[in-house]
N, C-alpha and C positions, 0 to 999 in steps of 0.2 A: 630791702626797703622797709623802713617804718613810717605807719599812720595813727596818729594819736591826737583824739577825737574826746574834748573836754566835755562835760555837763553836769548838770547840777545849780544852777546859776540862779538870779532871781531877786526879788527885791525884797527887804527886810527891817523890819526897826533896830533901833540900836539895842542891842543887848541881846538880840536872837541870834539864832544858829543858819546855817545851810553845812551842806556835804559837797561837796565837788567831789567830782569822777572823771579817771582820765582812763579810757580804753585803749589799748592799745594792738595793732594787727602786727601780725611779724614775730615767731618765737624768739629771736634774741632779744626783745626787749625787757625779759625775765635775768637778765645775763648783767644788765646798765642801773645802775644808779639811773634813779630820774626826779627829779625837781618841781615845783611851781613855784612860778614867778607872777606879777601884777606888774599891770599898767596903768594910773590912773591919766583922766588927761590933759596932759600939757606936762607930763615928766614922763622921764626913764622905766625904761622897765625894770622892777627888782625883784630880787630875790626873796621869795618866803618863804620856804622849807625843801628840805629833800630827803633821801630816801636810800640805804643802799642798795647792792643790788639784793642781796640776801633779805632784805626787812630789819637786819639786827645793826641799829645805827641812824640817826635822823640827826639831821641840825636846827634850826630855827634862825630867822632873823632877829631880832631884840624885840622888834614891834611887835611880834605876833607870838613870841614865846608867852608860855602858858594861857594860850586863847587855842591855840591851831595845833591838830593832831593830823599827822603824814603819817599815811600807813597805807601796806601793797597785799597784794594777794597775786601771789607767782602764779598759782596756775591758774588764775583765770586773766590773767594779764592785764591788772588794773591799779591805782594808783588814787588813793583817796584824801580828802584835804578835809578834815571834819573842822568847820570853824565854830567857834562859840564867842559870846561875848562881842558880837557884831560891833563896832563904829562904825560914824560915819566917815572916816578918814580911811578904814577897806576899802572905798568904794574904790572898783578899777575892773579893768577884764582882767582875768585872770588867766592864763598859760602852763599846757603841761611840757616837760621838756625832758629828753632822755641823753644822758651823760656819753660822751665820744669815749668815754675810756673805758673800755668792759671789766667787771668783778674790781673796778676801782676800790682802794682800800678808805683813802680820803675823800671826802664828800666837798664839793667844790661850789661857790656861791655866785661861781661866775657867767654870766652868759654865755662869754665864749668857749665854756669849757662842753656846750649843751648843744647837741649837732641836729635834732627832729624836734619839733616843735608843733604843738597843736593849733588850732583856730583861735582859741580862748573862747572862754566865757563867761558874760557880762553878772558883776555882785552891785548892788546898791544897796545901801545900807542908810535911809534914813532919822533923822534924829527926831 
């Protein structure tokens, strides 16, 4: 079993930073690819970035490329969202989520492809 416990969250003008942190209990979660995703409200959850399982490999959404750095630290089993360049169109809860497919080679933008998932937590980014 994985528990994976987001924070970092917080309200911000446009153009500032926050960090998100996603902790995670359960040694294989060093083993999965894992992901964050956003919700803002009254749409879908998407995709923002991820992560392989190794560290060497990230993708980005288009929206958030060259704003947001995904970056992990295996052994302390954490999973980090450095944003920069806040909008107000970030705003959403944000979600950590860890990959069904272990030492996956491909990084996957899918939901479905994402089987443990955090609480989330809340970005507001005013203008």
């Amino acid at each position: 079993q994985v528990s994976l416990v987001e924070s970092g969250g917080g309200s911000v003008q446009a153009g500032g930073s926050l960090r998100l942190s996603c902790s995670a209990s359960g040694r294989t979660f060093r083993d999965y690819a894992a992901g964050w995703f956003r919700q803002a409200p009254g749409k879908e959850r998407e995709f923002v970035a991820a992560i392989r399982w190794n560290g060497v490999g990230t993708t980005y959404a288009d929206s958030v490329k060259g704003r947001f750095i995904i970056s992990r630290d295996r052994a302390k089993n954490t999973v980090d969202l450095q944003m920069n360049s806040l909008r107000p169109e970030d705003t959403a809860v944000y979600y950590c989520a860890r990959d069904s497919v272990p030492a996956a080679m491909t990084l996957s933008t899918l939901r479905s492809r994402y089987d443990y998932w955090g609480q989330g937590t809340q970005v507001t980014v005013s203008s």
